[in-house]
DRENSELO-250808 format. One record per residue: residue number from 1; residue in one letter; x, y, z of N, C-alpha, C in turn. Coordinates in nm, 2 decimals. Layout:
N
<site NUM; "A"; <X; Y; Z>; <X; Y; Z>; <X; Y; Z>>
...
END
This chain:
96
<site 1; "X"; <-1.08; -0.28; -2.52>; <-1.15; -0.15; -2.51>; <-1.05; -0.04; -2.51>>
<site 2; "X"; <-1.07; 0.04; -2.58>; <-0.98; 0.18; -2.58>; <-1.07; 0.30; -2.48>>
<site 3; "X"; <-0.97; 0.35; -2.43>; <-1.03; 0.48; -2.33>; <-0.97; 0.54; -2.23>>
<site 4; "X"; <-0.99; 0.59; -2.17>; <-0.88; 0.66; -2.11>; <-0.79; 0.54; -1.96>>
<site 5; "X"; <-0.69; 0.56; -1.93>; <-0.65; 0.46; -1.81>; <-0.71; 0.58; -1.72>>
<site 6; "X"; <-0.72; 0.49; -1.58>; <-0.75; 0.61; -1.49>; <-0.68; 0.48; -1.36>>
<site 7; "X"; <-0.57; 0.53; -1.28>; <-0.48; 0.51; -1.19>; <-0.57; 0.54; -1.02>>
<site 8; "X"; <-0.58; 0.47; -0.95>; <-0.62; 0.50; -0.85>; <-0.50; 0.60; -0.77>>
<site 9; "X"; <-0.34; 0.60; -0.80>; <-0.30; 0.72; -0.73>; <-0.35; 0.84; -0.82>>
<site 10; "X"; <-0.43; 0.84; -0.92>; <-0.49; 0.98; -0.98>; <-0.54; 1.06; -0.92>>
<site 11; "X"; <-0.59; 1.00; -0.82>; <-0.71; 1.02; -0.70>; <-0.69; 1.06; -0.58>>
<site 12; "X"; <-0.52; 1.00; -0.48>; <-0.50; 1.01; -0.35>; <-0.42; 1.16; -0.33>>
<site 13; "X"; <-0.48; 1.15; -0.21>; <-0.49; 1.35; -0.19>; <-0.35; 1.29; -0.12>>
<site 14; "X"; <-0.29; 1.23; -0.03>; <-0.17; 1.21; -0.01>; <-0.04; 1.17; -0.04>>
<site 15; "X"; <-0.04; 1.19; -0.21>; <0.05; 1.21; -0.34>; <0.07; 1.37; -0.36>>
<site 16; "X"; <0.21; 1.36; -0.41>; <0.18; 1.52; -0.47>; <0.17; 1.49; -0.65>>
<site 17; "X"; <0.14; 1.60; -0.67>; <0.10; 1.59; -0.84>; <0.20; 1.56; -0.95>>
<site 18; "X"; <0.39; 1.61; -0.88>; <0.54; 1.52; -0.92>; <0.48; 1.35; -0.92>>
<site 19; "X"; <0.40; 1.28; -0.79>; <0.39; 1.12; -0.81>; <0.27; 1.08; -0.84>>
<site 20; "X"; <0.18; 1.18; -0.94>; <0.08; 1.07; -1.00>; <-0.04; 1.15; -0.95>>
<site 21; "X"; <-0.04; 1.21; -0.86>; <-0.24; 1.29; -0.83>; <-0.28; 1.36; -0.97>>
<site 22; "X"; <-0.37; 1.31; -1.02>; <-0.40; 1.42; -1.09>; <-0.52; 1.53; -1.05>>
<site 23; "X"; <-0.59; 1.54; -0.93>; <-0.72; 1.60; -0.88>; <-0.62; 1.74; -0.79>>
<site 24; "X"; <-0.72; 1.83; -0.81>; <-0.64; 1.89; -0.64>; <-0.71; 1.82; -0.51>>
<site 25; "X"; <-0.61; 1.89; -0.39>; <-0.63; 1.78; -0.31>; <-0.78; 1.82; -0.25>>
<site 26; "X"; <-0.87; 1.96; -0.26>; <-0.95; 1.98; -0.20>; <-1.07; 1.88; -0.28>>
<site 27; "X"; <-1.04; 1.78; -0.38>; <-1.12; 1.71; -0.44>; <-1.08; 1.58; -0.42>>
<site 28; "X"; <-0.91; 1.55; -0.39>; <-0.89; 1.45; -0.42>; <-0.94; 1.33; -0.27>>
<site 29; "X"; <-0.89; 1.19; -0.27>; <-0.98; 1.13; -0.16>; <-0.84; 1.04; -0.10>>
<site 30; "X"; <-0.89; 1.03; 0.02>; <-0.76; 0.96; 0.15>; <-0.77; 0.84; 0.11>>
<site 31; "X"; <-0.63; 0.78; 0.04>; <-0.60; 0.60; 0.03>; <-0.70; 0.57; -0.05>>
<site 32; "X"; <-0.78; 0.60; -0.23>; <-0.88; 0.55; -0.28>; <-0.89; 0.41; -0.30>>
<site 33; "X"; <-0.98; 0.34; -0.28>; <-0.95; 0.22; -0.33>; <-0.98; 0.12; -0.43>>
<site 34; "X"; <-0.94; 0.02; -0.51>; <-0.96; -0.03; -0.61>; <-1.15; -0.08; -0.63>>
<site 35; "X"; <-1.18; -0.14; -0.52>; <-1.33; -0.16; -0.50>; <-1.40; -0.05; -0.52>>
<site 36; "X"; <-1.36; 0.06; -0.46>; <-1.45; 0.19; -0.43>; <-1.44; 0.24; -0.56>>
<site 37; "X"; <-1.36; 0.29; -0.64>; <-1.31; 0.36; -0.79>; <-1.42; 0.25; -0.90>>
<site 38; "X"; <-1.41; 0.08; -0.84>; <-1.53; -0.01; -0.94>; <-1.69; 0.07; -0.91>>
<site 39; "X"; <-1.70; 0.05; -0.81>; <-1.86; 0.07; -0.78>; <-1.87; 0.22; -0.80>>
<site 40; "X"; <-1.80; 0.33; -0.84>; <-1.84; 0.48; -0.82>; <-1.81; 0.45; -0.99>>
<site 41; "X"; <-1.74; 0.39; -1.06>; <-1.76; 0.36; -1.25>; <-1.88; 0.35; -1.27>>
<site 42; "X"; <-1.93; 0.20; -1.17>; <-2.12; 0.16; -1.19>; <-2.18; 0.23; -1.19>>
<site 43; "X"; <-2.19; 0.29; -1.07>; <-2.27; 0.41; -1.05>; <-2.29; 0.53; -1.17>>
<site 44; "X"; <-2.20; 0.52; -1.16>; <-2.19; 0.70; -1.29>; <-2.23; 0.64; -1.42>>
<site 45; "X"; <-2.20; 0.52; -1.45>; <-2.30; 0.47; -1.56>; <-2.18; 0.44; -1.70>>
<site 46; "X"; <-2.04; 0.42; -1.67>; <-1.96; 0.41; -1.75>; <-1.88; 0.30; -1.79>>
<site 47; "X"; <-1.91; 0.28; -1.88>; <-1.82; 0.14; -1.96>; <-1.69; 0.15; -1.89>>
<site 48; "X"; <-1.62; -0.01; -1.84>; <-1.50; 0.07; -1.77>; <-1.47; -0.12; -1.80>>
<site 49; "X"; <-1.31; -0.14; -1.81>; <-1.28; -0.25; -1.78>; <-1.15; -0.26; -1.68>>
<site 50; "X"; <-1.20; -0.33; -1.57>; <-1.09; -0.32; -1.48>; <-0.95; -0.41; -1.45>>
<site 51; "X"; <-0.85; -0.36; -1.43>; <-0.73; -0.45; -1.47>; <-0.73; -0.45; -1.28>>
<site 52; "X"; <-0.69; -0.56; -1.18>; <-0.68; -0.55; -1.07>; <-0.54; -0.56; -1.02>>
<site 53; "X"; <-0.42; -0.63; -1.12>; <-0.30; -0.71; -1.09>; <-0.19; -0.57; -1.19>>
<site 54; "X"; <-0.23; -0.48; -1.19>; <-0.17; -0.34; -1.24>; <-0.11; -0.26; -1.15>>
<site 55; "X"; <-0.02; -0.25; -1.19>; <0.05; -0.12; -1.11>; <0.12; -0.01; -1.16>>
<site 56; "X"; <0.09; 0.15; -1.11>; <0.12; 0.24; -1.18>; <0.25; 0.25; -1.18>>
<site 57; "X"; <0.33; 0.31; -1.36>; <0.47; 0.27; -1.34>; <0.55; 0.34; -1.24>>
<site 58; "X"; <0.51; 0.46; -1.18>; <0.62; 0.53; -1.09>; <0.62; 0.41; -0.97>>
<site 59; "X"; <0.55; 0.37; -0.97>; <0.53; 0.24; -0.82>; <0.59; 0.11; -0.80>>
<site 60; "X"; <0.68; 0.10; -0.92>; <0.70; -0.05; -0.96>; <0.82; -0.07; -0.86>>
<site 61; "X"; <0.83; -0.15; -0.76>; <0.91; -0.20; -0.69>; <0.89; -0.12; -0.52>>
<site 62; "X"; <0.78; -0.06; -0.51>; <0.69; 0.00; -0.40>; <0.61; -0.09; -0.36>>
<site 63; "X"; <0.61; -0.15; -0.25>; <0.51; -0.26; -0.16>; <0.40; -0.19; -0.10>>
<site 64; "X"; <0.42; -0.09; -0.05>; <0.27; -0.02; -0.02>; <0.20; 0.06; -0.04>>
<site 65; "X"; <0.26; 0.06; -0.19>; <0.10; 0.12; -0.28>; <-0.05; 0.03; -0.36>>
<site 66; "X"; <-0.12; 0.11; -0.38>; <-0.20; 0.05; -0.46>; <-0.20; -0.04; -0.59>>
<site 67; "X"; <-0.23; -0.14; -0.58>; <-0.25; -0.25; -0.74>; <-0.38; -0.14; -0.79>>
<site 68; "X"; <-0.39; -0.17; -0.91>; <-0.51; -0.22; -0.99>; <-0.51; -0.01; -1.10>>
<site 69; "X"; <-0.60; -0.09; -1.19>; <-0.59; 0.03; -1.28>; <-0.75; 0.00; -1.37>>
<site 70; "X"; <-0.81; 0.11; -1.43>; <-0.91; 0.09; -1.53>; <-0.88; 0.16; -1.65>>
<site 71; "X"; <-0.98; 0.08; -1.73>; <-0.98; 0.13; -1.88>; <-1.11; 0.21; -1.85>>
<site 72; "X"; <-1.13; 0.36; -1.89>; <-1.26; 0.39; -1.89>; <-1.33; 0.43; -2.06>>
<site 73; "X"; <-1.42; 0.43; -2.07>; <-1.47; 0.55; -2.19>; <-1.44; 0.65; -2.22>>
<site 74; "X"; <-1.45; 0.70; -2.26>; <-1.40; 0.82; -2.35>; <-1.56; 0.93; -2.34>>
<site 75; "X"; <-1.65; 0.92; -2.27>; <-1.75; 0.99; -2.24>; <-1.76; 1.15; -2.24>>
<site 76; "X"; <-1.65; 1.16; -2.13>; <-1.64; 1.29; -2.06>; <-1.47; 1.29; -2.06>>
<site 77; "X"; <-1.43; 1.42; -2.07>; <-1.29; 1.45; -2.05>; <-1.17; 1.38; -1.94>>
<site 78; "X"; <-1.09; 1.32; -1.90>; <-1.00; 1.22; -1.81>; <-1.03; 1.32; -1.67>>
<site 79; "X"; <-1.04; 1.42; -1.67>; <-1.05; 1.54; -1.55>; <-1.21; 1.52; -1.48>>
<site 80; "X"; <-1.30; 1.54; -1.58>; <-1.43; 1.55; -1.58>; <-1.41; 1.42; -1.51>>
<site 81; "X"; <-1.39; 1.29; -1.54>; <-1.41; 1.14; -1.50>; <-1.39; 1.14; -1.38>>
<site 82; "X"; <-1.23; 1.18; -1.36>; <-1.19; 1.17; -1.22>; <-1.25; 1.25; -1.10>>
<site 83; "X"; <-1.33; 1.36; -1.15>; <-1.38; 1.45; -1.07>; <-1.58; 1.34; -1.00>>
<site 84; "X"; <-1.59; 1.32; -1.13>; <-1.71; 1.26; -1.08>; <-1.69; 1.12; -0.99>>
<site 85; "X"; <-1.57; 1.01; -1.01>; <-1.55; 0.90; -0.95>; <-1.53; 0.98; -0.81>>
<site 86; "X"; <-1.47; 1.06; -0.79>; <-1.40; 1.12; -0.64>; <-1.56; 1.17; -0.58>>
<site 87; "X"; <-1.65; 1.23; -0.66>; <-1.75; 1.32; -0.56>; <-1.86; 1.15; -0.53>>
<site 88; "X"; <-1.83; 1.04; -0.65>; <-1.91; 0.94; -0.60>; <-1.89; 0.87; -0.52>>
<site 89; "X"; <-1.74; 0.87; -0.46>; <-1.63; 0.81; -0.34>; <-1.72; 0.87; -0.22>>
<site 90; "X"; <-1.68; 1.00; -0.23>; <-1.70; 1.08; -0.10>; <-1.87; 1.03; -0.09>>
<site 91; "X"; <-1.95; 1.09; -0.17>; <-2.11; 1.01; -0.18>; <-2.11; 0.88; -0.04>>
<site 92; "X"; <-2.01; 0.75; -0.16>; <-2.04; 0.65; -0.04>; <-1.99; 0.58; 0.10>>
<site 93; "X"; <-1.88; 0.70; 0.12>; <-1.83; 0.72; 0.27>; <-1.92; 0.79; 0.31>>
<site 94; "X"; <-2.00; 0.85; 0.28>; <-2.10; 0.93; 0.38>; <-2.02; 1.09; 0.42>>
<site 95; "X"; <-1.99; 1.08; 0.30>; <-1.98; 1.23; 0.27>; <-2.01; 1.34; 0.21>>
<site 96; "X"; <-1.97; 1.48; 0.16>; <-2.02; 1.54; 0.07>; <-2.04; 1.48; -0.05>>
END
C-alpha cells in the first residue's frame, strides 16, 4: 500500500518538533499509543496498514520509546490525518 507513514512520535506532546512531533502540543496527546492510533484509523474510516515491529529512525538504539508505525491513505492531507487521529484519541480517553 502506498500512503503517507504516520509515526506515533508524530503525535506525543512530550517530544519537541527537532525529535519527531509533528502536531502542536495544544493538539498533540501524552505517550500515544500503537493500539489507540489502530482503533482511532477504524474509526475515522481509513485504509491504514499497520507495521507493529517499526521504529522511528531518530529512535533507533532508544529502549523507551515507542515501536510500531502505519501506512495510511492518502485521503486527507498527513496534517489533516494526524489532527483527526489525535481529536479521536482524546474522544476515547474521555476527552475533548
Amino acid at each position: 500500500m502506498k500512503g503517507y507513514i504516520i509515526w506515533p512520535t508524530y503525535l506525543d506532546k512530550n517530544l519537541s518538533k527537532k525529535n519527531g512531533r509533528k502536531l502542536p502540543k495544544n493538539l498533540a496527546l501524552d505517550h500515544p499509543k500503537y493500539e489507540e492510533i489502530k482503533t482511532a484509523l477504524e474509526s475515522i474510516g481509513l485504509n491504514h496498514e499497520g507495521q507493529k515491529n517499526s521504529k522511528y529512525p531518530k529512535d533507533q538504539g532508544k529502549d523507551e520509546r515507542i515501536y510500531g508505525r502505519f501506512i495510511v491513505e492518502k485521503k486527507f492531507s498527513k496534517i489533516e490525518i494526524l489532527k483527526k487521529i489525535s481529536k479521536e484519541i482524546r474522544k476515547n480517553r474521555g476527552g475533548a
